[in-house]
N, C-alpha and C positions, 0 to 999 in steps of 0.2 A: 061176219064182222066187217069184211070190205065191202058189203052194199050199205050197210049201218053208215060205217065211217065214211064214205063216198057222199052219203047226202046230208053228213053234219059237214063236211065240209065246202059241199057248194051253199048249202043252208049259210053257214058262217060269212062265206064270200058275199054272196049275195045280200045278206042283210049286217053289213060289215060295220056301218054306224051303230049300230043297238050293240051289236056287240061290244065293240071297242068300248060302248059307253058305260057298259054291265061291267066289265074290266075292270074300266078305270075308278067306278062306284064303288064298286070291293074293295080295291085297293084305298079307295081313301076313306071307307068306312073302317078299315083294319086300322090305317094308320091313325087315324081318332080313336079307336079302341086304346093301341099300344100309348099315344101321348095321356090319355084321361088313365092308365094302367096304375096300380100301384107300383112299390120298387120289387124286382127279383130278388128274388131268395136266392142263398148261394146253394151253389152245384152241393150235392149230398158227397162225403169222402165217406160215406158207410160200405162196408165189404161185409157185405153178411156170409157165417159160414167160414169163417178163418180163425184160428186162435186169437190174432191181435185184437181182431175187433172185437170181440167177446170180453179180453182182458178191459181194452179199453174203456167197455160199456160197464164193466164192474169199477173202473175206478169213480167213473161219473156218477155213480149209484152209489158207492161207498164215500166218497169224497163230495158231497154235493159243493156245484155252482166250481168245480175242478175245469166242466165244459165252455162255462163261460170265463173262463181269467184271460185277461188279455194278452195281446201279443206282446212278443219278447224281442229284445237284441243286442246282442254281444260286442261290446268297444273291446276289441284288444289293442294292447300296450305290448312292444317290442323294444327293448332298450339298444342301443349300435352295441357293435361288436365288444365283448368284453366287459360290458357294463351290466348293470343289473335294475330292472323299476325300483326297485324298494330305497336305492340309493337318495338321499337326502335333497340332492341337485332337482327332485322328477316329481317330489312331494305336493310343492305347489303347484306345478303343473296337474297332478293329477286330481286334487282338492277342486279344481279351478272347471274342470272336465266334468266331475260331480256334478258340483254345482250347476252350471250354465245348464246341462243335461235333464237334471232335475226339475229346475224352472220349467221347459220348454211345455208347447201343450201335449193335451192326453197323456202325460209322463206320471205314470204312479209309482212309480219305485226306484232307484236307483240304488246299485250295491258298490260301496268303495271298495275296488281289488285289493287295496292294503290291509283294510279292518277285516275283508271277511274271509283272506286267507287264500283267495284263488290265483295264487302264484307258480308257476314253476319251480322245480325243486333246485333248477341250477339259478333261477331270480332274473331269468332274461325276458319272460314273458309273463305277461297278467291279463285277467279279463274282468270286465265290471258288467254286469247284468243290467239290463234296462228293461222292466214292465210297465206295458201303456195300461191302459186305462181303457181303451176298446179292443176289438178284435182287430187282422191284420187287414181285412179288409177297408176296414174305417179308417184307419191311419192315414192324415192327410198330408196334402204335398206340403203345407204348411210344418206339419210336425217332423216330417223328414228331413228338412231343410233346416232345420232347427239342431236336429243330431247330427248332419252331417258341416253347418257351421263349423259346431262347436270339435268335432274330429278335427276340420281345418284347423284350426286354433293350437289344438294340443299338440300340433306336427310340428310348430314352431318351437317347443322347445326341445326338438332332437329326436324324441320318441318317435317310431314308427307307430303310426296308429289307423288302424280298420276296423269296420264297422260290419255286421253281420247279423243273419235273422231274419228270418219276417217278417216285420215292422219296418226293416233298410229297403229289403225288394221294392220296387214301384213297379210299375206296367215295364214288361220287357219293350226295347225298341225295338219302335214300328219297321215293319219291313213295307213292300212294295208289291205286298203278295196278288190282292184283286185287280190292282192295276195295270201289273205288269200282264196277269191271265186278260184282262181284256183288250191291252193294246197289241198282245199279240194275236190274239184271236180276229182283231180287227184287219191287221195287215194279214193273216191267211183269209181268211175270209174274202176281201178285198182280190189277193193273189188266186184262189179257187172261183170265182164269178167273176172277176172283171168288171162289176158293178155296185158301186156305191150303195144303191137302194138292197140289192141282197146281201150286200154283207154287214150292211145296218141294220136290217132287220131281226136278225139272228140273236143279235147284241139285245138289240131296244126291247124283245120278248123276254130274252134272259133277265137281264136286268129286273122288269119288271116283277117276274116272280120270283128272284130274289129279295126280291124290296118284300114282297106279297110274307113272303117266309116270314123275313124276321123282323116283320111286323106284328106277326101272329104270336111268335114266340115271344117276345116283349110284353103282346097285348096280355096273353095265358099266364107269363111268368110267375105272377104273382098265385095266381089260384091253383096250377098246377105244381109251383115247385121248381117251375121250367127257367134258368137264370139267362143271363145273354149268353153267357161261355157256348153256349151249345147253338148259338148262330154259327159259330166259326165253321163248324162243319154244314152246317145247313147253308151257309156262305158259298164255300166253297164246290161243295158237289151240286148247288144248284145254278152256281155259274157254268159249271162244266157240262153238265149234261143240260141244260138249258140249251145252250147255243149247239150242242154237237143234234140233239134232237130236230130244233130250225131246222139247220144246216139241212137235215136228211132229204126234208118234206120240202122246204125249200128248192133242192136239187132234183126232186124229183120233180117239182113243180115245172121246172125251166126244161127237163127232159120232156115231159107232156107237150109243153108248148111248140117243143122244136118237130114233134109229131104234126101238127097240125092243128090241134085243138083248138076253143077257144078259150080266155083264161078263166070263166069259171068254171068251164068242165075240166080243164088243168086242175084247179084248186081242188077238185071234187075227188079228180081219179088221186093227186099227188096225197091228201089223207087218207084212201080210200086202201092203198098199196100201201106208200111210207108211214102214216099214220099206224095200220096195223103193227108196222115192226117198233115202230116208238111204245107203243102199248104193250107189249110183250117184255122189249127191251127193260121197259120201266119198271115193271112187274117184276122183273130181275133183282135190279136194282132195289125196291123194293122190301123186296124177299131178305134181301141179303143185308141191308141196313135193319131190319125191324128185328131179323131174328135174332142182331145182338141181346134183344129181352131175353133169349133163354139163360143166358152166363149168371144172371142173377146179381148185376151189380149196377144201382142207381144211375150212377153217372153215366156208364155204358147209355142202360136203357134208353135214355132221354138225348142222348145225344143221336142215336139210331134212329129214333122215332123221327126227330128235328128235321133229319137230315133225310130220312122215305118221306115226312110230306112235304119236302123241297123237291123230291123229285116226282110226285103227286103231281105238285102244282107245274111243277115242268111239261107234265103232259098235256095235261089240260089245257096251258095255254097254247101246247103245239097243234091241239087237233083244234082250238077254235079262232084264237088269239091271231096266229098265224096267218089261216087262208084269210080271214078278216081285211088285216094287213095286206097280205096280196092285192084285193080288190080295191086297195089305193093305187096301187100303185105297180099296174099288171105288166106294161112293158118297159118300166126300168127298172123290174127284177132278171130282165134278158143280161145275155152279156151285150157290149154297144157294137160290135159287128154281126149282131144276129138284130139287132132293131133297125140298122142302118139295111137290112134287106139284104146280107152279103152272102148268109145261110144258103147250105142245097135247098132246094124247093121238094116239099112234102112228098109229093110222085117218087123224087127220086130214092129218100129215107123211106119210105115203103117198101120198094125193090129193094134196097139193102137189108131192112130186116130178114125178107122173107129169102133172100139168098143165106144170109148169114144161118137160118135155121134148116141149112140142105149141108152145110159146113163151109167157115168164112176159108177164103184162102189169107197170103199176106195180104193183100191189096184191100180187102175187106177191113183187117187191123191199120193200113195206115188210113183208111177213110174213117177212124174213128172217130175224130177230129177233140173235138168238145169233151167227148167221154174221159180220154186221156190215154194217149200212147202206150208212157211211159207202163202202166199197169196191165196193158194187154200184152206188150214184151216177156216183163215179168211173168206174170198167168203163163202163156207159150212157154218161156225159160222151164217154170216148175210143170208145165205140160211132158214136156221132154224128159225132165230129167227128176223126175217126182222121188227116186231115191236116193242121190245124193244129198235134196234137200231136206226132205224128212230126214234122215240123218246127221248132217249138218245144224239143221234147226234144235235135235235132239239133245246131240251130244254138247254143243254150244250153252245152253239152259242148264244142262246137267252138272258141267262142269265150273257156271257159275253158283251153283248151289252146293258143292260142296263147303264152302265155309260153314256154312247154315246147322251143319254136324255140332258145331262148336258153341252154337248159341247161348248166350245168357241173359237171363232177362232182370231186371232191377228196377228200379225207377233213381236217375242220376240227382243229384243236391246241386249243392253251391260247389263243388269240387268240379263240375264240369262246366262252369260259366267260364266266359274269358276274364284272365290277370288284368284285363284291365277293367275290372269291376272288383269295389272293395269287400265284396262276399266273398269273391273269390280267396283275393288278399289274408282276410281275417280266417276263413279254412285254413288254410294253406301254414297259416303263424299257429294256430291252436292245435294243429297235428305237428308242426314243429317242437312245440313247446309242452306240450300233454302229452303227445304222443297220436299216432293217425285215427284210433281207434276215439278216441274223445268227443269225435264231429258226430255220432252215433251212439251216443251207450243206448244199454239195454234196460226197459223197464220191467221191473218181474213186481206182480201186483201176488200178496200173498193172502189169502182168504183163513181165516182163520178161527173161524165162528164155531168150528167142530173141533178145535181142541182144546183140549183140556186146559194148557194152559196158554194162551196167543205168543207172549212175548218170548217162551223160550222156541215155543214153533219156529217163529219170526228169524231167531237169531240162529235156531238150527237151518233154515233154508240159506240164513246171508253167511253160514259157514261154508257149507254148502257150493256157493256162487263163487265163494271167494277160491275156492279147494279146484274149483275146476279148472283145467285147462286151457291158456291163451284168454283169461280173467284177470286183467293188469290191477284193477281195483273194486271195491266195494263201498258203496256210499253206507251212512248209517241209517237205519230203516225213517219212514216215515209212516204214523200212524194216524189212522181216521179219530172223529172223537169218540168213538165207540169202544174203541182200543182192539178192534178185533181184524181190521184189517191194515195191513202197510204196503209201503210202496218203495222200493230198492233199485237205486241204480248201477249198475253193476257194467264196466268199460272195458271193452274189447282192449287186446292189441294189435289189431288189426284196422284198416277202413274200413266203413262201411259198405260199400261195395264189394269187398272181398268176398274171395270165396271161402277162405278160412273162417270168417264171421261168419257165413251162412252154416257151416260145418258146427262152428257154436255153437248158435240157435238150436240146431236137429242134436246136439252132443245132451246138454243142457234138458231141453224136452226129454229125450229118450231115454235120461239117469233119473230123472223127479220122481218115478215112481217108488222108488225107497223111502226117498225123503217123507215124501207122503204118506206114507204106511209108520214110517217112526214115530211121526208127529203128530198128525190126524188133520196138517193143514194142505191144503192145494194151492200151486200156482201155478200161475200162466205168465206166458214173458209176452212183451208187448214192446210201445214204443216204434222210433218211425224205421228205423232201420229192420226191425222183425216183422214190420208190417208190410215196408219193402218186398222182403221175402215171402211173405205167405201170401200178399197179391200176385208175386210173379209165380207162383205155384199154384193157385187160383186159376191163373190166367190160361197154365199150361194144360191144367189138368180140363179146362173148359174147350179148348180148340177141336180134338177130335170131335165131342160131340156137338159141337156147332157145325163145324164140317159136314158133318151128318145130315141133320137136318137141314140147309142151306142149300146142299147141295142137291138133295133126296127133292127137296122139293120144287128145285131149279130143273132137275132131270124133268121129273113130270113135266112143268110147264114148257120146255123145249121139245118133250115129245110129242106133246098136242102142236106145238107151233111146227116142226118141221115133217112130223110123222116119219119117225125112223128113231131106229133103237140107237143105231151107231153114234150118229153125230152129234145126241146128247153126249155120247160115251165119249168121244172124240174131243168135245168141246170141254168137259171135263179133264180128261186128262192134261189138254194145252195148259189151264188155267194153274194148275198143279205144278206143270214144271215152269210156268213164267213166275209164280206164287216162291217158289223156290230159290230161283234165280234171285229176284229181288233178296230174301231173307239172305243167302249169299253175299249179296253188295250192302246192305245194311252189315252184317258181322264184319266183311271185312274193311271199312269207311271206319264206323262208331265204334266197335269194339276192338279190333285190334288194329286200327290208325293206320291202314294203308291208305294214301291218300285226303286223309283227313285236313291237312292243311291247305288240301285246294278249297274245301269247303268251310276251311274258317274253323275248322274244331280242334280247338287247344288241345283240349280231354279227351281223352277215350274211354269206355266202360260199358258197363251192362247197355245191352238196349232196354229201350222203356217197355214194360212189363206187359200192358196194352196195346202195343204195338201191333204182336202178329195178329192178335183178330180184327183192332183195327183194319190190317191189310186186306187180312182175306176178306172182309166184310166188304170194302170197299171196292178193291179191284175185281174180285169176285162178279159182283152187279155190273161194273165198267165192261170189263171181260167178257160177259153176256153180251151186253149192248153191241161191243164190235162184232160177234157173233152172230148176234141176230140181223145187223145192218148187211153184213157179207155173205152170208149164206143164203138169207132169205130171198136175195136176187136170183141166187145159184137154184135155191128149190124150183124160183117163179119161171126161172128159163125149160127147169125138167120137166114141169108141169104142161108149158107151153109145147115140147114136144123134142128137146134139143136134147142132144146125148149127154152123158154127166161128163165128161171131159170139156166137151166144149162148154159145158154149163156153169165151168170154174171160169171161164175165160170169161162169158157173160157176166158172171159175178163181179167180176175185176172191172171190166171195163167201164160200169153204171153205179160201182160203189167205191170200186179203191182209191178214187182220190177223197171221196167224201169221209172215208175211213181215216187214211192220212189225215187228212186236214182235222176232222175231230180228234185224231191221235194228238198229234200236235198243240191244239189247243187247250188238251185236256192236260198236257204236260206241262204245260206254259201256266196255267193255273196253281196248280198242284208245286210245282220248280219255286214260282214264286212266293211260298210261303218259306224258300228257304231263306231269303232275303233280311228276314227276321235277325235277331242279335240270341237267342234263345238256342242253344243246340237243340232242343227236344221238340221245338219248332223245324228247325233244318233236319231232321231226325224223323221227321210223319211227312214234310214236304218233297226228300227226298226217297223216300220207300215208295211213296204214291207215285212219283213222279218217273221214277224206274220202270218199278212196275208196268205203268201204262204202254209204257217204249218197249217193253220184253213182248209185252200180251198182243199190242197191236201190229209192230213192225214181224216180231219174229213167230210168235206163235198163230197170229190169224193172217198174215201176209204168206207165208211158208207153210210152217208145220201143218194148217189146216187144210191148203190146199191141195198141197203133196199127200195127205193123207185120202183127199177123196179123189183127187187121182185117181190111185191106186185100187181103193173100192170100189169104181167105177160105180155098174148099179146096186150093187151090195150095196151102196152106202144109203140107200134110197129105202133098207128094208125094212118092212113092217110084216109082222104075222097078221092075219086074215083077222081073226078073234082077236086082236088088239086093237086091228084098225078099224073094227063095225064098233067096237068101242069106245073108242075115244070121238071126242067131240068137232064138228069139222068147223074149223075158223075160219077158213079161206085167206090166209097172211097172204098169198102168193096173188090176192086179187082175181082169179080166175074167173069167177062171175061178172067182175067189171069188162073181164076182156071179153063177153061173150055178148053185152050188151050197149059197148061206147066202142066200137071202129075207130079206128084211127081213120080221119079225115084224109081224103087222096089229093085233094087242090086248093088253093091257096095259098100265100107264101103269110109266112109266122105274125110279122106286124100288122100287116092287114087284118088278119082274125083278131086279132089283138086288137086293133080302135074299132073292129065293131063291135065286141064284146065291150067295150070300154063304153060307145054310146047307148050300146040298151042298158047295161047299168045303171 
C-alpha cells in the first residue's frame, strides 16, 4: 500500500492543476445537484421493535389521518397570588386571547380554557389548546409571532401567561460551534508550523469536503429520505477529522523536506507513509460511524452513514487534494527559519538519524529541535517511570468513571430548556397547577376487535388504569369510527423523567395480562414519555452488541495494520476506560448537576438516550485515529531496526505534537457545539469534547505508552501462522525506505526552487 500511495501522491503533485481542477468540478457539480434538489424529507422518529412504536403505528391505522393532525400548543393562564382565571376581571382578557389566537395563520383550532373546563381544581391555573393547520415543522415565523403577540397582549391584564408545544419551539439559538472549531484550529495550526501557507492548507482541504458532504446530503435528501439534520454530524466530524488527517501528511511533508528531498518526492514519501495511517485511521472511523446501522433505528442509520462519507471524502481529499496543494506552494509550507536557510544541513540530520538508531543520548533529544522537545521529555518521563504512569493514567479514568454506575438514560423536554424561554415557563405552571406528572401522560391504545363486547373491554382496561398505582387521573376513552378500538389518557403523578413513571410504565405492562384474559382486549401503552423509555432501553440493550461488532472488526483491521495481537488489545482497552470516564463526566454535569451551572444547565436529568452509542460510535473511530497516527511511527521505528523503548521515544518525537495539535483541534470543534442555547446540544458537544481530551492527552499520551514500555518486545507479537496469514500493507513504509535514500547534500530551500523550476 505505501508504494501505491507514494505514486498517487507524487502523481497528484505533479499533475496538481487537473487535479485541483477535478475537485473543484465535483464540487460544483454537487452543489448544482443539491440547489436543482427537491426539499428533504424529515428525519424518520420510527423505532422499530419497541412497544411505543407498534402502539403508535395501531393508532394511525385505527385512527386514520391521527398522523397527519397538525401541530399543537399550550397558552397557559396563571392568575397572581390568591386569585383565580375564572374570576370575572380575566374573562375578557381571555375571550380577547381566543380570539386574536384564532385569527392568526395556519391556526385551526383554538379551545377557550373556561368553556372546555381545563382548569385547576384550586382556579389558579388554565390552559387553552391551540391546533395549527400544518405540521411543527411548517409553522412559520410569521405564525409564531402571531401567538407570541397575542401572549404579549394577555400579560397586560395581570395574568401570567406562557406559551408551550411544538408549534412555540423555533430553531434553538445559534451557537458558534464551526466557527469557533475553525478559528481555533487556525491559531494551532498556525502555532504547530509557524507557517501561514501550512496551516491554511489544512483548513482550505477541510472545508472543502465539508462543503463536498453536505452538498451531497442535500442533493440525495430528497430521494434517499436523507434530511439536512444529519449534516450536523456530517458537519462536524468532517471538520474534525479533515483538518487533523492534513495536518498528519502535511507534517510529515515538511519532515521529508528537512531530510533533504525534493518537494515532490516529499509529497510522494509524505502519502506514501502518512497517507497509509490516514487510510487505516479513516477505516476506523468508518467502521464505527456505519456500524451504527446495526441498532436498527432510522435516524441513527442515516446520520452514521452522513457522517463515514464525510470522513470518506476526508480521505480522499487528503491522499490527492492535499499533495496537489503542496505543489503550489512547496516552500511556504516550510516553517520561515527553515526557508530562510537557518536549518542543520542535511549531512548533519543523517548522522543524527543514524546515531539516534545505535541509542540517542540527552543531547540527541535536545537536537530535536522542530520535532518538539516537550514530547521527547515526556516519552523519557514515561520511559523511566512506565509504572507509575500506567497506574496513574489507570486509576485516574477509573475513578472518573464511577458515576457512570448511576446512569440514566431519557430523552429531556421542555423541563430542561432555560427559565428564560416560555416553554420552559409554561412546563413549569402546568406541573404547578395539574400536578408534574401532566407535562407526560400516558397513552394506552386498546384493541378491541377480539371482544365480545368493545365498550365494556374498553371501560374494564380504564378501571383498570385508573385502580393502579401512582395513576392521578383517567381521561374518558376515545373511540375510532369502528367502535372497536380507543385511546385513553391516563396522568402520572410523577414527571416525566422520573424514575417512578418508568416504574409505571413496566407496573402497568407486567399486570395487563389479567386484564386481557378477562376481556379478550389487548393494549399497549404509548405516547411520548413511554416512548422516552423504551428508546432509552432500545438503546441500552443495543450497546453491547455494537460494542461487539465495532470493536471485533476494529481489532482485525489494526491487526493487519500493526501486526501484533497486543496492541489491538491494548488500544481497546485505553478506549474502554477513556469511553468511561467521559460517561462519568456526562452523569455527573447533566444528571446529577455537579457543576452544571458552569455550563449553562438550569436542569438536570436523564441523559439523552442515544447518547452512549453516539459516543462510542464516535470517539471510538477518533480513538483509533490518535492510535494509529502514534503508534504507527512507533512500529515504523521497530521496523527500521530501533529497540521498542526507544521506539515509543520516536513515536513521540515525529507525532506527539501532531497528536496534540489534532487533539486540540478536535476538541475545539466538538466544545463549540456547546455554544448553542439547547442543553442536549451542550450535552453531545460536551461528551465528544471530553472524551477526545481523556483519549488523546491521557490514554494515548500515557497509558499507551507506559504500556508498551513495559512489553517491550512482546508487544511486537505475532504468531508465525497468523502473520503468513494476514495481509502485508507495509503502513510503516518500509519499501519506500529501501528505495528513496534520504539525500546527503544540499541544504532544504535550494532543493526546493529546483523542484519548484522543473515543475
Amino acid at each position: 500500500m505505501a508504494t501505491l500511495l507514494y505514486r498517487l501522491g507524487r502523481g497528484a503533485f505533479r499533475r496538481r492543476r487537473w487535479v485541483t481542477l477535478a475537485w473543484a468540478a465535483v464540487l460544483l457539480g454537487v452543489v448544482f445537484g443539491a440547489m436543482n434538489a427537491g426539499e428533504a424529507a424529515d428525519d424518520s422518529d420510527s423505532m422499530p421493535g419497541i412497544e411505543s412504536q407498534h402502539a403508535f403505528d395501531l393508532i394511525n391505522e385505527r385512527f386514520p389521518g391521527a398522523e397527519a393532525e397538525g401541530a399543537g400548543a399550550r397558552i397557559v393562564l396563571v392568575a397572581p397570588d390568591g386569585r383565580q382565571v375564572t374570576a370575572s376581571e380575566y374573562r375578557a382578557a381571555i375571550d380577547t386571547l381566543v380570539a386574536e389566537v384564532a385569527d392568526g395563520p395556519q391556526v385551526a383550532a383554538v379551545s377557550d380554557p373556561l368553556d372546555a373546563s381545563t382548569v385547576s381544581e384550586d382556579g389558579s391555573t388554565a390552559y387553552a389548546t391551540v391546533t395549527y393547520e400544518v405540521t411543527e415543522d411548517n409553522v412559520t415565523d410569521a405564525g409564531r409571532a402571531d401567538l407570541t403577540a397575542a401572549v404579549e397582549q394577555a400579560r397586560t391584564s395581570g395574568l401570567t401567561v406562557e406559551a408551550g408545544g411544538g408549534a412555540v419551539a423555533g430553531e434553538p439559538p445559534a451557537g458558534i460551534g464551526e466557527f469557533l472549531g475553525i478559528g481555533v484550529a487556525a491559531v494551532v495550526l498556525l502555532i504547530t508550523f509557524g507557517s501561514l501557507a501550512a496551516a491554511g492548507l489544512p483548513l482550505i482541504t477541510a472545508v472543502v469536503g465539508v462543503a463536498l458532504t453536505l452538498a451531497s446530503i442535500v442533493a440525495q435528501g430528497s430521494a434517499l429520505g436523507m434530511s439536512t439534520a444529519t449534516g450536523d454530524l456530517a458537519m462536524m466530524i468532517g471538520i474534525a477529522v479533515g483538518v487533523d488527517y492534513a495536518l498528519l501528511v502535511v507534517s510529515r511533508y515538511r519532515e521529508e523536506r528537512a531530510k533533504g528531498h525534493d518537494a515532490r518526492e516529499a509529497a510522494g514519501l509524505a502519502v506514501g507513509t502518512a497517507g497509509s495511517a490516514v487510510v487505516f485511521a479513516g477505516l476506523t472511523v468508518v467502521i464505527a460511524l456505519a456500524g451504527l446501522s446495526v441498532i436498527g433505528v432510522p435516524s441513527l442509520t442515516k446520520m452514521g452513514l452522513a457522517a463515514a462519507g464525510a470522513v470518506v471524502v476526508a480521505v480522499l481529499i487528503t491522499l490527492t487534494l492535499v499533495p496537489a496543494l503542496c505543489g503550489f506552494w512547496p516552500d511556504a509550507l516550510l516553517a520561515r527559519r527553515v526557508r530562510k536557510g537557518r536549518s542543520a544541513p542535511p549531512a548533519r540530520r543523517v548522522r543524527f538519524r543514524f546515531r539516534f538508531r545505535r541509542g540517542p543520548g540527552r543531547g540527541a533529544a535536545r537536537r530535536a529541535g522542530e520535532a518538539g522537545a516537550w514530547s521527547v521529555r515526556w516519552a523519557r518521563f514515561v520511559q523511566r517511570r512506565p509504572v507509575p504512569v500506567l497506574l496513574g493514567s489507570a486509576v485516574l479514568l477509573g475513578a472518573l468513571a464511577v458515576p457512570a454506575l448511576d446512569l440514566r438514560l431519557g430523552m429531556p423536554g421542555d423541563e430542561a430548556k432555560p427559565t428564560s424561554t416560555t416553554e420552559r415557563r409554561a412546563y413549569d405552571a402546568l406541573a404547578d397547577g395539574f400536578g408534574p406528572g401532566f407535562n407526560g401522560p400516558l397513552t394506552v391504545v386498546v384493541d378491541a376487535r377480539q371482544a365480545d363486547d368493545p365498550r365494556s373491554a374498553v371501560a374494564a382496561v380504564s378501571d383498570r388504569l385508573a385502580a393502579t398505582a401512582g395513576v392521578v387521573s383517567v381521561a374518558p376513552p376515545r373511540f375510532n369510527a369502528a367502535k372497536d378500538t380507543a385511546v385513553i389518557q391516563a396522568v402520572p403523578a410523577t414527571a416525566p423523567t422520573s424514575e417512578r413513571t418508568e416504574e409505571l410504565v413496566h407496573t402497568i405492562r407486567a399486570e395487563r395480562h389479567a386484564t386481557e384474559s378477562a376481556t379478550g382486549a389487548t393494549f399497549e401503552v404509548t405516547g411520548t414519555t413511554a416512548l422516552n423509555i423504551d428508546v432509552a432501553r432500545k438503546m441500552t440493550d443495543a450497546l453491547i452488541p455494537y460494542l461487539l461488532v465495532v470493536v471485533g472488526l476494529a481489532f482485525l483491521l489494526l491487526l493487519v495494520v500493526f501486526r501484533s495481537v497486543l496492541v489491538p488489545l491494548k488500544a481497546a482497552l485505553g478506549f474502554l476506560l477513556s469511553v468511561g470516564a467521559s460517561f462519568g463526566a456526562l452523569v455527573t454535569i447533566f444528571q446529577n448537576g455537579h457543576g452544571a451551572g458552569l455550563l449553562g444547565v438550569e436542569e438536570t436529568g436523564p441523559v439523552m438516550s442515544t447518547m452512549p452509542l453516539m459516543l462510542v460510535g464516535i470517539v471510538f473511530g477518533l480513538a483509533m485515529d490518535y492510535q494509529v497516527f502514534l503508534v504507527s511511527r512507533m512500529r515504523e521505528a521497530v521496523v527500521h531496526g530501533e529497540r521498542p523503548a526507544e521506539a515509543v521515544v520516536t513515536g513521540f518525537r515525529h507525532s506527539g505534537r501532531v497528536v496534540t495539535a489534532a487533539a486540540v483541534i478536535m476538541t475545539s470543534v466538538f466544545a463549540g457545539f456547546m455554544t448553542g442555547g439547547e442543553t442536549l446540544l451542550k450535552m453531545v458537544g460536551f461528551g465528544l469534547a471530553i472524551a477526545v481530551l481523556f483519549d488523546a492527552f491521557v490514554v494515548r499520551m500515557a497509558f499507551v505508552p507506559a504500556v508498551l514500555v513495559l512489553l517491550g518486545e512482546r508487544a511486537w507479537w505475532l504468531p508465525r501462522r497468523l502473520d503468513r496469514l494476514l495481509p502485508r500493507v507495509d503502513v510503516e513504509g518500509e519499501a519506500l525506505g529501501r528505495r528513496t535514500p534520504a539525500p546527503a547534500l544540499a541544504a532544504v530551500p535550494d532543493a526546493d526552487r529546483q523542484d519548484t523550476v522543473r515543475a
